[in-house]
Each structure stands twice: as C-alpha cells, then as structure tokens.
C-alpha positions as CSV (number, residue, x, y, z in Angstrom):
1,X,87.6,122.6,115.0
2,X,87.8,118.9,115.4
3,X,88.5,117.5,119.0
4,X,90.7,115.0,117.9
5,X,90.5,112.9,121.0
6,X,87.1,112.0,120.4
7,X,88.8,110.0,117.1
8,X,88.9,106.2,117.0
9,X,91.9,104.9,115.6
10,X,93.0,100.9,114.1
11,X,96.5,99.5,113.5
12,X,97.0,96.8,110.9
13,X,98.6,93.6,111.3
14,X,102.1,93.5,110.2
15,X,102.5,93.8,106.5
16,X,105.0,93.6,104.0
17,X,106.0,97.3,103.4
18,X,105.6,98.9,100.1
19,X,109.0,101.0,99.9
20,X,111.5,99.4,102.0
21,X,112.5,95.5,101.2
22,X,112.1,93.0,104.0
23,X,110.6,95.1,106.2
24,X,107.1,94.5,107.8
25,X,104.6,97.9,108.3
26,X,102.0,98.6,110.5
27,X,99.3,101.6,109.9
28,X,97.4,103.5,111.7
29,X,94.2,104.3,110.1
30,X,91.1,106.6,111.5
31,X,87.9,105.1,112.0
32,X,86.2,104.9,108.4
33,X,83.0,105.5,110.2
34,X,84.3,108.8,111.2
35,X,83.2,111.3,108.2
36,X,86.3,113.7,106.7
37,X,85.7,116.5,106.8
38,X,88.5,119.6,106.0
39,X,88.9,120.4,109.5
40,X,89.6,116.9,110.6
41,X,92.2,116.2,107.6
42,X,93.6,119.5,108.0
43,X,94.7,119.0,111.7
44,X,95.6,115.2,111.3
45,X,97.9,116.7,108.3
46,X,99.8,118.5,111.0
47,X,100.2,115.2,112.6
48,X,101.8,113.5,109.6
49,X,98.4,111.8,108.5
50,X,98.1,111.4,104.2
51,X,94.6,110.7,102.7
52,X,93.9,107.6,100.2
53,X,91.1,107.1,99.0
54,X,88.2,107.3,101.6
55,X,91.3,106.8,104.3
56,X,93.5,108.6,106.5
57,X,96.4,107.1,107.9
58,X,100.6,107.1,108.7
59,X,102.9,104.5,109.9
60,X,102.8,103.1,113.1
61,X,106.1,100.7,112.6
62,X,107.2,99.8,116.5
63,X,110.6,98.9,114.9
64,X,111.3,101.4,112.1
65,X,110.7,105.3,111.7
66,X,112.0,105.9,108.3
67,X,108.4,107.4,106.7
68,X,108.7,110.7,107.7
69,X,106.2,113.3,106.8
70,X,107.4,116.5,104.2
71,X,106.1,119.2,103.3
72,X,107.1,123.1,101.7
73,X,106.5,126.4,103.0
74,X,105.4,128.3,99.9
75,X,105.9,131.7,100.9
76,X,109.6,130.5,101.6
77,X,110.1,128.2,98.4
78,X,113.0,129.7,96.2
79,X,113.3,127.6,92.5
80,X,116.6,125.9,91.7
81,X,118.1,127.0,88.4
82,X,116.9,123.8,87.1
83,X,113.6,124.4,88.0
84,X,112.9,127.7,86.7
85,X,114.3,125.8,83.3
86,X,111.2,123.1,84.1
87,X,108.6,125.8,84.9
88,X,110.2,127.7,81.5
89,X,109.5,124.2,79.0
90,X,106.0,124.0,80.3
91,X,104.5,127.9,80.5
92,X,102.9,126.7,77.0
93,X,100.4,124.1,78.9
94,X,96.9,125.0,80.1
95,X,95.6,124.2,83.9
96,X,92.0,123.6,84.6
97,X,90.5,122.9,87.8
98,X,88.3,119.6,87.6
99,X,86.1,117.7,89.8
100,X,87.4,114.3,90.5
101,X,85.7,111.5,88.0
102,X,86.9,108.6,85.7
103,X,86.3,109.3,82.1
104,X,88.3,107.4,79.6
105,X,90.4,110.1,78.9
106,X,91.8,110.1,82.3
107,X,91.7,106.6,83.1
108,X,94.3,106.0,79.7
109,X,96.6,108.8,80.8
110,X,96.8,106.6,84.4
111,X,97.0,103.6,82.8
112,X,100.0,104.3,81.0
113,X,101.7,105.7,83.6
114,X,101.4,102.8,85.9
115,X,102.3,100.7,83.3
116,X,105.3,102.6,82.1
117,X,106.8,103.7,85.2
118,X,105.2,101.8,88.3
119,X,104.8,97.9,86.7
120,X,106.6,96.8,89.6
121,X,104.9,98.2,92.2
122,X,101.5,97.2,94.2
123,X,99.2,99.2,91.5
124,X,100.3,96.8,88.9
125,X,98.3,95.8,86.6
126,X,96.0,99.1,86.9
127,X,92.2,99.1,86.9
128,X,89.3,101.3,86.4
129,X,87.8,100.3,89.9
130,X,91.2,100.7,91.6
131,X,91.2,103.8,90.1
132,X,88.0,105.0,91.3
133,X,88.8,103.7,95.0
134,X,92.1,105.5,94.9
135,X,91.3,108.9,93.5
136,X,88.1,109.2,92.3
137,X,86.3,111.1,95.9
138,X,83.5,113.6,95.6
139,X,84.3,115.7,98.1
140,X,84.5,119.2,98.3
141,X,88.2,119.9,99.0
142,X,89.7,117.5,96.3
143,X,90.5,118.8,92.9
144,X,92.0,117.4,90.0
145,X,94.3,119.7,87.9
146,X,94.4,119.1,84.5
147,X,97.6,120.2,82.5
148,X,97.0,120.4,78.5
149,X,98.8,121.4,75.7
150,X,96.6,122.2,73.2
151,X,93.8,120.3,74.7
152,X,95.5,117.2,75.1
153,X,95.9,115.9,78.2
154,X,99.5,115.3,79.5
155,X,99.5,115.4,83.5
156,X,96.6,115.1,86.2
157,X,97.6,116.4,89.6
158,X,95.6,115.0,92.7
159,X,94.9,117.8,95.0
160,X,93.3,118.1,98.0
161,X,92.7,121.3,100.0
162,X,93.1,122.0,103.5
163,X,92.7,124.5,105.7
164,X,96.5,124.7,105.9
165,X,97.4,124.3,103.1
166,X,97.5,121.8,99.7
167,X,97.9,117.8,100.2
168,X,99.8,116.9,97.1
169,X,97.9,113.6,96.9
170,X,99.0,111.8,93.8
171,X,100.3,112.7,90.5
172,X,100.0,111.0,87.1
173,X,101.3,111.8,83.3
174,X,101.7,111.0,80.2
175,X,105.2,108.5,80.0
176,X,106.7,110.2,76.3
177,X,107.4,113.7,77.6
178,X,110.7,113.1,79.7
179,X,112.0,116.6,78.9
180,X,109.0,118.5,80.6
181,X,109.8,116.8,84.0
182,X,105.7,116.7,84.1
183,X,106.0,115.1,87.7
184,X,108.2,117.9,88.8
185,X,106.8,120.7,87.1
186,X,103.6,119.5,89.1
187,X,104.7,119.9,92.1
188,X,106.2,123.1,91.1
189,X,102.4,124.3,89.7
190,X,101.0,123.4,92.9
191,X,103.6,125.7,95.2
192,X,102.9,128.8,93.2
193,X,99.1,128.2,93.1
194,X,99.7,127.6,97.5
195,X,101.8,130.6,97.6
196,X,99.4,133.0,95.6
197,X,96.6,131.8,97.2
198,X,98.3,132.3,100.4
199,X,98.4,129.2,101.7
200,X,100.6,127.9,104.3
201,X,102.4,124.8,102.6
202,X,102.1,122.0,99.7
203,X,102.2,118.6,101.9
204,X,104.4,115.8,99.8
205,X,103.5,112.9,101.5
206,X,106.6,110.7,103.5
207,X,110.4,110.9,102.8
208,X,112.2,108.1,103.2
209,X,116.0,108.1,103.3
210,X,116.8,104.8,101.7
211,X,113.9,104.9,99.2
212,X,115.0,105.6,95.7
213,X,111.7,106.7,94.5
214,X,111.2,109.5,97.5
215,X,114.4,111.0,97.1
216,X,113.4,113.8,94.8
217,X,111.3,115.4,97.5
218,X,114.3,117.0,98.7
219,X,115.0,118.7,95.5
220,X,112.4,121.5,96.9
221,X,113.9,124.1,99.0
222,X,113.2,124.4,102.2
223,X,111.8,121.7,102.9
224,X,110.0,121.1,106.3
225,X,110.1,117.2,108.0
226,X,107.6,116.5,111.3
227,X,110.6,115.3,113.5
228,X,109.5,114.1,117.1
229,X,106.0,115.9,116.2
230,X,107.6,119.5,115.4
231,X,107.9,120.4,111.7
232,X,111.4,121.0,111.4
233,X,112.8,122.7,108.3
234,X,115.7,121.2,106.2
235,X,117.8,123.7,104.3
C-alpha cells in the first residue's frame, strides 16, 4: 500500500471552471513524476481523486465546494423500471474488453460524439492527439469496453480498474441511437460487470448540483457522495 504522505501535490492558478459559469477553479494535481500505479489511484479514489489522462487530481476551490465526488455500491444497486427497459433495448449488443489505442474506427465514433453533443464545451473541435492524451494510456488497469451490434461499433466505455472498485472514466457513442440511452446503458454495463465481479463500487466522477450535464448521476440508486471525507450514501 501506498504511503500517501510521501505524495507531492500542485494547485493551479485560478482558472475559468468548466461546469459552472463565472466561477474560477483551482486543482489539485499529484506530482506527474510520481508513477500510478493501482494502489496509489485506488486509495486517492477514496479521497475523491479522478484520473485524466497521465493525471490525477480534484478541486481545490477555496471559495466553492460544489464538485462532489459519486460513486455506486454495486452489490446494493437496484434498476429503476426505466432502466431495466434500457438494459432490455440493448441485450442484443456484444461487449469486448480492449486495450486502450486510437484506430480510426474509434477515433470517428469520438469524433462525432464531441461534435454532436459536446461542440460547446472545452474538447471542441476534437483531435486525434487530444484524443490520445486523454484516453489513450497503456497501463495495465485501464480497459476500453467496446459495445457492438453486429460488429459495428456504437459505444466505447473508458474503464479503469482499481483495487476498489471500477473508475467510470469517460464514455463515448455513437450520436443516431437516442432510444438505446447508450450513455446510460453504459453505466448500467459497468455496475453489473462491478457487482459480478465483486467489486466494491463503479466511481462516477463529481456531482454537481447546479450543473445540467451531471444531473443524471443521481438517477442510480443508492448513490454514495464523499461528504466532509466520509462517503455518505444518498437514497
């Protein structure tokens, strides 16, 4: 196990925060010197840290505390009616296990996605290198899952395991399938995989309240929130 106060740390300047409008962000970042490795990421995950690309960091606002870090026991996860009717639409698709790479397959599913649902956010326009930087790690615990329907590719879930459980790093899909909820159905994949593996929990990344785009995080029962450092679970 990893004695954590043997880590190095850095804060950012001030910055213009990516969910909330006119409000400035700070993050805390671990050392990039210092190598991840599964312990490491496994116990900063208990401390609210998320992984991208070679980085792990969470907020360190002096002024706002809205980020707060989710995630969803999966021993304990019970399906709303709704989504047994999502898991039901997509029982047809295939999931593979893949390491992480950019082929052009790939890359065009992401593409499209940022460009059909995220064109106004800070991934905009999307590149193959900013692609690579984000998602495309080869390390041991990171996977991506490839969802296909009769071999074509439809949805690409970033996952990373830990030792507690999987970090629900990213997920991308193909925009002209609104009735599969692909996003949500993801999520939904990666709880049953947690749970039959037995694994503790499927970490979501932050909530935040007033942030449109987060609010379906809480459409997963129970849901745990690190409040004051304790996970805390929301029924």
């Amino acid at each position: 196990m990893t004695n954590l106060a043997h880590l190095k740390f850095y804060a950012t300047h001030p910055h213009a925060c990516s969910y909330l409008e006119d409000q400035r962000a700070t993050t805390l970042f671990l050392d990039p010197q210092q190598q991840i490795d599964v312990d490491t990421y496994s116990q900063l995950s208990e401390l609210g840290f998320r992984r991208s690309g070679d980085h792990l960091y969470r907020p360190h606002c002096q002024a706002c505390s809205a980020c707060i870090a989710s995630r969803i026991p999966a021993a304990d996860f019970a399906p709303s009616r709704q989504q047994k009717r999502i898991i039901k639409r997509n029982a047809d698709l295939q999931v593979n296990a893949q390491p992480p790479r950019v082929t052009d397959e790939i890359y065009q599913l992401y593409a499209g996605y940022i460009e059909s649902r995220h064109a106004d956010g800070d991934m905009y326009p999307p590149s193959r290198e900013q692609f690579s930087s984000f998602l495309v790690r080869d390390w041991p615990f990171s996977l991506f899952y490839e969802f296909r329907l009769d071999g074509e590719l439809l949805a690409v879930a970033v996952t990373d395991h830990m030792r507690n459980g999987l970090s629900a790093v990213y997920t991308f899909y193909h925009p002209d399938h609104p009735r599969r909820s692909l996003g949500r159905f993801a999520i939904l994949w990666q709880i049953e995989h947690a749970r039959r593996s037995e694994m503790e929990a499927v970490y979501l990344g932050y909530w935040i309240k007033n942030c449109r785009k987060m609010s379906y995080k809480t459409e997963y029962r129970p849901l745990e929130m690190l409040v004051n450092q304790r996970w805390v679970r929301i029924n």
